[in-house]
PASE-356515 format. One record per residue: x, y, z of N, C-alpha, C in turn. Coordinates in pm, whole numbers, plus 50000, padded with zeros to 5 digits. Layout:
# PASE-356515
+-------+--------+-------+--------+---------+-------+-------+--------+-------+
! neast ! nnorth !   nup ! caeast ! canorth !  caup ! ceast ! cnorth !   cup !
+-------+--------+-------+--------+---------+-------+-------+--------+-------+
!     X !      Y !     Z !      X !       Y !     Z !     X !      Y !     Z !
...
+-------+--------+-------+--------+---------+-------+-------+--------+-------+
END
This chain:
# PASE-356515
+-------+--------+-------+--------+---------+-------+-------+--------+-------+
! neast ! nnorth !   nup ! caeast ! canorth !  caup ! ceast ! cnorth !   cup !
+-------+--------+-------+--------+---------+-------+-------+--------+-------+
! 79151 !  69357 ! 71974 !  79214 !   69340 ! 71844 ! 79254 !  69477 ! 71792 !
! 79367 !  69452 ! 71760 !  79424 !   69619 ! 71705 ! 79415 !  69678 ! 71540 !
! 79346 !  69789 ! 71490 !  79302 !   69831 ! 71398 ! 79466 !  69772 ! 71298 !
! 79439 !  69738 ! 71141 !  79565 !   69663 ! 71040 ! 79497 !  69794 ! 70940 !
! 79625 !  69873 ! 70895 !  79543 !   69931 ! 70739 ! 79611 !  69883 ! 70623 !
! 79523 !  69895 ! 70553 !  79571 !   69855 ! 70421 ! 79665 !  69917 ! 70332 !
! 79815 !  69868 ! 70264 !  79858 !   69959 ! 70214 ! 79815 !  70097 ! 70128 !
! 79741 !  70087 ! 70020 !  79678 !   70187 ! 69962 ! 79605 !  70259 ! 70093 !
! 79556 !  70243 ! 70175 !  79494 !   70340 ! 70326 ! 79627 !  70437 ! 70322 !
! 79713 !  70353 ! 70398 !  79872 !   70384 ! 70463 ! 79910 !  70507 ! 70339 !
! 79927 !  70456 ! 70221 !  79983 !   70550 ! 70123 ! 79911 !  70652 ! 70114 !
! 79806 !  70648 ! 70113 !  79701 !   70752 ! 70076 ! 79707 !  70869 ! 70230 !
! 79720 !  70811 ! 70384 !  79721 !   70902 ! 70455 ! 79841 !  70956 ! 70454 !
! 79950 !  70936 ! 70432 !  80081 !   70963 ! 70425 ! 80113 !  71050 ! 70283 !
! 80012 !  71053 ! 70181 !  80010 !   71172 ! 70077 ! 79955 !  71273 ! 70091 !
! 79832 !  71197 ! 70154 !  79687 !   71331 ! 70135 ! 79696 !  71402 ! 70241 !
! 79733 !  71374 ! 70408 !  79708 !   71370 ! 70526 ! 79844 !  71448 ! 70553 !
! 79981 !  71351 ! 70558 !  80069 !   71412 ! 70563 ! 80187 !  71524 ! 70445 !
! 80248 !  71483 ! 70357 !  80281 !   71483 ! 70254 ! 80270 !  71682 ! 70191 !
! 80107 !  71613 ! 70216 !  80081 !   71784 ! 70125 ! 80019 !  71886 ! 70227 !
! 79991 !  71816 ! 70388 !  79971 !   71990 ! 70470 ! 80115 !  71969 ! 70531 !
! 80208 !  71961 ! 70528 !  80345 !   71953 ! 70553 ! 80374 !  72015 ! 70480 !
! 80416 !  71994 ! 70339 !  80487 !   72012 ! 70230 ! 80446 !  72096 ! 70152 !
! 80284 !  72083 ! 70123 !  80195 !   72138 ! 70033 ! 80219 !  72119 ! 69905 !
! 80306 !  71997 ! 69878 !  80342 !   71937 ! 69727 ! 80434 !  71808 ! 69721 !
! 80347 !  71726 ! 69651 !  80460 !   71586 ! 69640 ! 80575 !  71643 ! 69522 !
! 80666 !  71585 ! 69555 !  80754 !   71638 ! 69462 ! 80876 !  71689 ! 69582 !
! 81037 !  71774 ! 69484 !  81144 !   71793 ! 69539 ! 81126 !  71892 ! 69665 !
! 81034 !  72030 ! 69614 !  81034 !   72119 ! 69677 ! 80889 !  72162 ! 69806 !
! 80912 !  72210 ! 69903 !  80808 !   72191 ! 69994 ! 80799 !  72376 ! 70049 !
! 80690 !  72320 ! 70153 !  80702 !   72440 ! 70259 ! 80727 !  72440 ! 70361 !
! 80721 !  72325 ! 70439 !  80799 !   72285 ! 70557 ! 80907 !  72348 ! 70626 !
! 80957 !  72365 ! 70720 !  81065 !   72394 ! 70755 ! 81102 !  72258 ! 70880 !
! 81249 !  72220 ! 70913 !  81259 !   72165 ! 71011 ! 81366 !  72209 ! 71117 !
! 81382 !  72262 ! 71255 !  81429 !   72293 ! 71324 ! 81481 !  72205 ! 71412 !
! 81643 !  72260 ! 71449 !  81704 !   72135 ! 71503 ! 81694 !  72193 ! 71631 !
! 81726 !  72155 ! 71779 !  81728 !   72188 ! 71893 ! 81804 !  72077 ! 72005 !
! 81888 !  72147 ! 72061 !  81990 !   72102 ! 72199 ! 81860 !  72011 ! 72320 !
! 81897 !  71928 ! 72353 !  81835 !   71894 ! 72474 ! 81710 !  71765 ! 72469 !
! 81637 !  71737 ! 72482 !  81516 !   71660 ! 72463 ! 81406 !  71702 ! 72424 !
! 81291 !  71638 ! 72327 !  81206 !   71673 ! 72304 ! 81083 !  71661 ! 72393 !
! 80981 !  71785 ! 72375 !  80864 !   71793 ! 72425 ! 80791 !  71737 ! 72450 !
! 80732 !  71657 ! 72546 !  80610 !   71556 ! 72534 ! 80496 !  71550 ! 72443 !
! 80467 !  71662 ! 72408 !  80373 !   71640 ! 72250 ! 80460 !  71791 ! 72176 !
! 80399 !  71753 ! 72025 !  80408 !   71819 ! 71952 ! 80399 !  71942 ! 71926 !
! 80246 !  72002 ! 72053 !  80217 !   72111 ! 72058 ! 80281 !  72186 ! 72168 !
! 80373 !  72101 ! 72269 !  80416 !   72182 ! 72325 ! 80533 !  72290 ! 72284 !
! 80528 !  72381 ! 72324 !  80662 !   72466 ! 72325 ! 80770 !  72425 ! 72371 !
! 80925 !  72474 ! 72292 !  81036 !   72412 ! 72349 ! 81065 !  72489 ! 72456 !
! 81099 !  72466 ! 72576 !  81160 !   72570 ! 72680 ! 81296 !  72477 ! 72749 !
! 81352 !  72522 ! 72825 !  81446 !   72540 ! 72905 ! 81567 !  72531 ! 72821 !
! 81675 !  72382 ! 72845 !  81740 !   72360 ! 72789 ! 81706 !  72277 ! 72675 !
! 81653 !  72246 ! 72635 !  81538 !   72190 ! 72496 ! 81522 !  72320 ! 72432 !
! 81541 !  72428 ! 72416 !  81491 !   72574 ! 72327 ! 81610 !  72616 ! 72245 !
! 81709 !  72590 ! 72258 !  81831 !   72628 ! 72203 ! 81766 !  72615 ! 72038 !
! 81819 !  72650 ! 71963 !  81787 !   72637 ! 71825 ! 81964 !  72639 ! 71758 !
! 81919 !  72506 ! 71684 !  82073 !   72505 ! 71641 ! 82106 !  72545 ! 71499 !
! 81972 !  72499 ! 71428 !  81981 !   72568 ! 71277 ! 81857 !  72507 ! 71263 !
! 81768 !  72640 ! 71128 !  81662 !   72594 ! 71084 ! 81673 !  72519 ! 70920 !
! 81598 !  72463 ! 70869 !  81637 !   72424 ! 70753 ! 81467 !  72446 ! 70666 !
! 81516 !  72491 ! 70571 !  81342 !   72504 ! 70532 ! 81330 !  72439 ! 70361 !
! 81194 !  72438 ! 70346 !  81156 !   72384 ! 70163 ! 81223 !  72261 ! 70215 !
! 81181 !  72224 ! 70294 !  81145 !   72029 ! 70284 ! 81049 !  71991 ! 70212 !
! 81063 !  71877 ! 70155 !  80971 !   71813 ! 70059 ! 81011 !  71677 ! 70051 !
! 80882 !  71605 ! 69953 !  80914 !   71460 ! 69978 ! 80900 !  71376 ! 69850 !
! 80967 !  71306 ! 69802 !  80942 !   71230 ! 69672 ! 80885 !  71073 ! 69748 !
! 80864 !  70932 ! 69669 !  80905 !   70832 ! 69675 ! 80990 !  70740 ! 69696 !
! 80995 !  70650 ! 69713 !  81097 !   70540 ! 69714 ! 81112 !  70479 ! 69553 !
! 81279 !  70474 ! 69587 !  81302 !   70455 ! 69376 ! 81242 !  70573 ! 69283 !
! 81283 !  70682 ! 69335 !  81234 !   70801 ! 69224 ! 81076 !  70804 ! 69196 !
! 80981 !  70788 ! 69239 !  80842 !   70767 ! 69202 ! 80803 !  70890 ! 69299 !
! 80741 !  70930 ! 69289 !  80644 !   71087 ! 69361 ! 80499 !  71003 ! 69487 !
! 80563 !  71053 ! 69564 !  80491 !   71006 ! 69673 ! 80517 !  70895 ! 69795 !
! 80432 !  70825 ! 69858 !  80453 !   70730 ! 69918 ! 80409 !  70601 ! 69888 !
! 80525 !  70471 ! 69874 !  80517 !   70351 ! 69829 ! 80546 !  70276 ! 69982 !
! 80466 !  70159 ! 69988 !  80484 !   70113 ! 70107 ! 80442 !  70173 ! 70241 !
! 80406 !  70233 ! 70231 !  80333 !   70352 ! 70375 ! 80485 !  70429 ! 70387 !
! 80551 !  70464 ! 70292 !  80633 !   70537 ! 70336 ! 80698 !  70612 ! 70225 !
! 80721 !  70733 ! 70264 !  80793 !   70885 ! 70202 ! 80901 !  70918 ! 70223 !
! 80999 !  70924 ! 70175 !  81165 !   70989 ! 70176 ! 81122 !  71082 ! 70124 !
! 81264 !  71211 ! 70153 !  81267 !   71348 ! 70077 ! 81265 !  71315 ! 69895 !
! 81232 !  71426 ! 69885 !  81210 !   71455 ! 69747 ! 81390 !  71464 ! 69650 !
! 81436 !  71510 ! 69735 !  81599 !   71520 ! 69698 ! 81676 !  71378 ! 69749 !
! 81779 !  71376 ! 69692 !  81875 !   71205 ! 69760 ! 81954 !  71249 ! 69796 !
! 81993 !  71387 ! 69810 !  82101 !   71477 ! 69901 ! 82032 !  71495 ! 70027 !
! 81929 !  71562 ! 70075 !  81886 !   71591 ! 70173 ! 81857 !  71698 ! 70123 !
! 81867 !  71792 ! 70280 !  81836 !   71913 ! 70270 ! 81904 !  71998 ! 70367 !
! 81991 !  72132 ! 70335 !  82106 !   72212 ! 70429 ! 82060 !  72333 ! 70488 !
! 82090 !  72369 ! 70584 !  82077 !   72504 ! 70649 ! 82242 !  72544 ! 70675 !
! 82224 !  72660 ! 70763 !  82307 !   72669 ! 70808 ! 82342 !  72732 ! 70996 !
! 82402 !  72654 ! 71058 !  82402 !   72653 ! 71169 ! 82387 !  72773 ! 71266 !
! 82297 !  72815 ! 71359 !  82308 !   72957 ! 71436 ! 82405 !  72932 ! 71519 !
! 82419 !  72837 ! 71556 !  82486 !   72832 ! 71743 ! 82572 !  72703 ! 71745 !
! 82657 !  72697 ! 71800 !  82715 !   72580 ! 71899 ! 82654 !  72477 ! 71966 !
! 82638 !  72364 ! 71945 !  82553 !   72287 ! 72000 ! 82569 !  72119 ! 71949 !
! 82487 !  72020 ! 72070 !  82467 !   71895 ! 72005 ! 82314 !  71846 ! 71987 !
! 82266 !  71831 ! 71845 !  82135 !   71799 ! 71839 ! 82070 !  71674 ! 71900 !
! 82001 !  71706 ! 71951 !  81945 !   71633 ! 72019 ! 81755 !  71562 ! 71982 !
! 81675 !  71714 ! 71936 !  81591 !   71671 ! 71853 ! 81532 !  71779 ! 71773 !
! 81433 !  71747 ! 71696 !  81378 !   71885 ! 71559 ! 81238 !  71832 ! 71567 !
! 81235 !  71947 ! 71523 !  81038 !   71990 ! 71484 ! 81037 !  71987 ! 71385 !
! 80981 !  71946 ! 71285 !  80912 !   71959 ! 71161 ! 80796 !  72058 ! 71130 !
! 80773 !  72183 ! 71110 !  80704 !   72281 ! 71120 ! 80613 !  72328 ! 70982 !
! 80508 !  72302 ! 70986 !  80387 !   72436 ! 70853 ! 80320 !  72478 ! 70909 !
! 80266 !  72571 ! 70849 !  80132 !   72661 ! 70815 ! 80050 !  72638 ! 70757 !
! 79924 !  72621 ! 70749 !  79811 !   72600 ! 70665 ! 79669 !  72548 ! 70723 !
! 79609 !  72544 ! 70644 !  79445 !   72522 ! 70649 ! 79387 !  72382 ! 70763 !
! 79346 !  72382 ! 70858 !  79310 !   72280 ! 70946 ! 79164 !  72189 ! 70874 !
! 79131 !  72099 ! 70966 !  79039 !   72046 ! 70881 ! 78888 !  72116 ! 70890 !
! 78886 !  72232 ! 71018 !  78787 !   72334 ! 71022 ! 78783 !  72423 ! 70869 !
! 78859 !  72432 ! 70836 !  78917 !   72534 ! 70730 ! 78928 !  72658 ! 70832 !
! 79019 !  72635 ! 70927 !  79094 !   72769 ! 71017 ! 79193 !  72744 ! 71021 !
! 79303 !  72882 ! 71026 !  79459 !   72844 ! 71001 ! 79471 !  72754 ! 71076 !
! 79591 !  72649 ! 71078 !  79651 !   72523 ! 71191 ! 79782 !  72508 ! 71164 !
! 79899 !  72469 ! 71271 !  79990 !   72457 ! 71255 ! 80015 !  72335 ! 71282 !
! 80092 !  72259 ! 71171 !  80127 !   72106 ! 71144 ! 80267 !  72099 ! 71255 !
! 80267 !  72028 ! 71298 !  80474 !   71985 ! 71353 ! 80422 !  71806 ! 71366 !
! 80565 !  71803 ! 71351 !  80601 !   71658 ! 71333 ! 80761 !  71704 ! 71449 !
! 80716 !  71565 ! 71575 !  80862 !   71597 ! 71619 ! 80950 !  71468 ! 71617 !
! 81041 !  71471 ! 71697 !  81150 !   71367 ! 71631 ! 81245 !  71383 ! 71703 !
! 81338 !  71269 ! 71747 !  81484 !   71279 ! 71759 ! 81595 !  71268 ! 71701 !
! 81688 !  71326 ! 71674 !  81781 !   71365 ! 71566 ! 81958 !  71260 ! 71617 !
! 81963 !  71223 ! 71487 !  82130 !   71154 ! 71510 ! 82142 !  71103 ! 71354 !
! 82256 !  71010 ! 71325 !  82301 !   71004 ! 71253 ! 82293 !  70848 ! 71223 !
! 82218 !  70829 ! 71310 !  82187 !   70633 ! 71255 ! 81971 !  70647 ! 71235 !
! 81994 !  70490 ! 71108 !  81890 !   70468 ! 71111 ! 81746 !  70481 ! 71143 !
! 81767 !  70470 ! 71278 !  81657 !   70471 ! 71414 ! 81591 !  70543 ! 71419 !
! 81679 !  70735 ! 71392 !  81641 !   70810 ! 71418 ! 81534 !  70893 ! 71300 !
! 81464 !  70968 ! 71376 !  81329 !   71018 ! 71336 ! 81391 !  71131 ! 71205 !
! 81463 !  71195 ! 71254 !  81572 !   71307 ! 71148 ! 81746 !  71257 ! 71153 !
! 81754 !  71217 ! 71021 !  81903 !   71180 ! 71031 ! 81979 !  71288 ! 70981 !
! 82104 !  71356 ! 71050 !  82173 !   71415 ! 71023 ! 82301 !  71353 ! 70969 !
! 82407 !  71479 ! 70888 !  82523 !   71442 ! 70899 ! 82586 !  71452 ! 71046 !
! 82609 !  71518 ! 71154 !  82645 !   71497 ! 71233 ! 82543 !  71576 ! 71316 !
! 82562 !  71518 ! 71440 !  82533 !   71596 ! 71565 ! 82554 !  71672 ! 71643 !
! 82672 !  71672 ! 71639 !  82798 !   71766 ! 71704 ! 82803 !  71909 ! 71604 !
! 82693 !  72067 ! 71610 !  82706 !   72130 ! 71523 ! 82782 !  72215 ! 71574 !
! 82907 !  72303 ! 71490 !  82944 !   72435 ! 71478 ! 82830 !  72570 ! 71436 !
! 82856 !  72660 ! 71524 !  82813 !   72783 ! 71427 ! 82874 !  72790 ! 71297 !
! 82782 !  72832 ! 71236 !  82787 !   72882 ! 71035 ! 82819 !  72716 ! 71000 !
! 82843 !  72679 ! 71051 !  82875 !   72514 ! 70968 ! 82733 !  72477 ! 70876 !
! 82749 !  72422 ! 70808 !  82611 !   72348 ! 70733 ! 82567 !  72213 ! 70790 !
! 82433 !  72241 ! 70799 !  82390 !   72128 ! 70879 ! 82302 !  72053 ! 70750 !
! 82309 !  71925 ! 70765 !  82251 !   71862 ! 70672 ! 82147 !  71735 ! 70711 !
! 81992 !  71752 ! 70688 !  81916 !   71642 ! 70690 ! 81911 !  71561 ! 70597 !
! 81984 !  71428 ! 70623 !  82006 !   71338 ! 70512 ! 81855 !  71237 ! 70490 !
! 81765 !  71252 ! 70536 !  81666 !   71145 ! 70570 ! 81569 !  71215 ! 70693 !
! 81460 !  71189 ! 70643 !  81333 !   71222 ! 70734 ! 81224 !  71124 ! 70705 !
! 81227 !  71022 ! 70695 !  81122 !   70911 ! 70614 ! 80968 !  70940 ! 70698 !
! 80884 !  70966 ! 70630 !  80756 !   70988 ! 70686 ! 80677 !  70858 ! 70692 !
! 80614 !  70776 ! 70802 !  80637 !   70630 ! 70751 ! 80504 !  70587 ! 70841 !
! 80392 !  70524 ! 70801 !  80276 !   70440 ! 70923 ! 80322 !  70336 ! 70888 !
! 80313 !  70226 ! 70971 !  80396 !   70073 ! 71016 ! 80232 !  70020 ! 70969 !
+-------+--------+-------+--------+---------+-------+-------+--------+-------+
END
């Protein structure tokens, strides 16, 4: 039989858990950064990007996360950005995204530094883990994360 949590569980790990060592604040503004990258993603999180997966196409940073319907936090086991624009960088390189890291810094549950990532595959529909405006980036172009929903089912 497979573990069911309860919404208030769901909301609560998705504030306390994710939310704020990601972000380090419910609300518009964060500490996060998220990095886009050419090629396929890493088999875990902790791995390093290498080969053709390392390209870096633009970083985007001060991610943060509000509610659903303007409310601060997560409703439903789930978190949208804090902004209804997204969030922009601007492009290093030539490239088609393929997937991004979600990247912090901060306190582990030892209380020794730890580094958070959240990874993901990147496009411009639904499905995807980071929705962009497009995929297809120019250098200096602005790249834009329209959607990053932080979400337990």
């Amino acid at each position: 039989m497979a573990f069911r949590l309860s919404l208030d569980l769901k909301n609560y790990i998705v504030n306390q858990g994710i939310i704020q060592k990601m972000a380090g604040t419910m609300g518009t503004g964060g500490t996060a950064s998220i990095t886009i990258y050419t090629g396929s993603q890493p088999a875990t999180a902790d791995t390093a990007p290498a080969g053709t997966s390392s390209t870096v196409l633009a970083t985007i940073i001060g991610i943060g996360w509000g509610g659903s319907n303007g409310s601060i936090g997560a409703t439903s086991g789930t978190a949208e950005f804090g902004t209804a624009v997204g969030y922009t960088g601007t492009a290093a390189t030539n490239g088609t995204a393929g997937w991004a890291r979600m990247k912090t810094v901060g306190t582990g549950f030892t209380g020794s530094a730890a580094t958070f990532n959240i990874d993901g595959d990147v496009g411009t529909g639904a499905t995807c883990a980071f929705i962009v405006n497009n995929v297809v980036i120019a250098a200096l172009a602005s790249v834009t994360i329209t959607s990053a929903p932080i979400s337990i089912a």
